[in-house]
C-alpha positions in Angstrom: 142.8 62.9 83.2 140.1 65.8 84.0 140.6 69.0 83.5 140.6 71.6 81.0 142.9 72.2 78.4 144.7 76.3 78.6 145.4 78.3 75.5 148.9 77.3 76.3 147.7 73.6 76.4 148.5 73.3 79.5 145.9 71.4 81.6 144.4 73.0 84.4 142.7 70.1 87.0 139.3 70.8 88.0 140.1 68.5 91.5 138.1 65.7 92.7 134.4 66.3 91.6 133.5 62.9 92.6 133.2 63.1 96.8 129.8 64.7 96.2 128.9 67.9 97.2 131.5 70.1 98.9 130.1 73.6 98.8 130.7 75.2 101.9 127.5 76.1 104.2 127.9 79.6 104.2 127.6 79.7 100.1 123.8 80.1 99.5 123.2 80.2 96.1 119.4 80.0 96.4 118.2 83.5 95.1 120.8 83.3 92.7 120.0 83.8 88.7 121.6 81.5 86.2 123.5 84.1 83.2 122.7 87.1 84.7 126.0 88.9 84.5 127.8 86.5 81.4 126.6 89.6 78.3 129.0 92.2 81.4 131.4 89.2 81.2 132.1 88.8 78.0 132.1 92.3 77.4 135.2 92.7 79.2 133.8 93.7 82.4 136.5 93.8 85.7 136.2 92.8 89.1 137.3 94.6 91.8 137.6 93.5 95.3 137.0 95.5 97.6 138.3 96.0 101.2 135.7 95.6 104.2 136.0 99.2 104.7 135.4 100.6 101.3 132.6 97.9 100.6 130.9 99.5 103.5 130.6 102.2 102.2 130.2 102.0 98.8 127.0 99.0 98.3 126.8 98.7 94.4 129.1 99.1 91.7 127.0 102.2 90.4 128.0 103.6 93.7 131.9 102.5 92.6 131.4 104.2 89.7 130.0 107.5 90.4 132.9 107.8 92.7 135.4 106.8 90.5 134.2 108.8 87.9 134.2 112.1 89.4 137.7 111.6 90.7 138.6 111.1 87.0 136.7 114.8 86.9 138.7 116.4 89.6 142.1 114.5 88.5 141.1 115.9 84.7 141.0 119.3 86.0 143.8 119.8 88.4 146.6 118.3 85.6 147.9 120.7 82.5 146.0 119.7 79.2 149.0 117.6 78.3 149.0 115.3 80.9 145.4 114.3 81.4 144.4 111.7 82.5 
């Protein structure tokens, strides 16, 4: 059987491989580079979907995080020093 093999050992099928290739058009992985976010990834990094709207407005995840960081700011100072956040 193929698949791989969960830390519960349960084993998680990887689906028919063998019809060739069924990436979907749209997918262009072209200008892509191999690796570039696994040292993020293994760090721990999130990800965060974002809806149509908010990805409209905010392009980059440097964007995301200015944002989110001075909310943390404004939440910071508006709370009593026992319940910051």
């Amino acid at each position: 059987m193929k698949g791989l093999i969960m830390e519960n050992g349960e084993i998680m099928s990887r689906g028919n491989t063998s019809d060739g290739d069924d990436m979907r058009p749209e997918y262009d992985f072209s200008g892509g580079v191999r690796g570039q976010r696994y040292q993020q990834y293994e760090a721990g990094t999130n990800v965060v979907f974002l809806d149509p709207d908010i990805a409209k407005v905010f392009k980059d995840s440097e964007s995301v995080n200015r944002a989110l960081r001075l909310l943390l700011d404004l939440a910071r100072n508006q709370l009593p020093p026992n319940r910051a956040a």
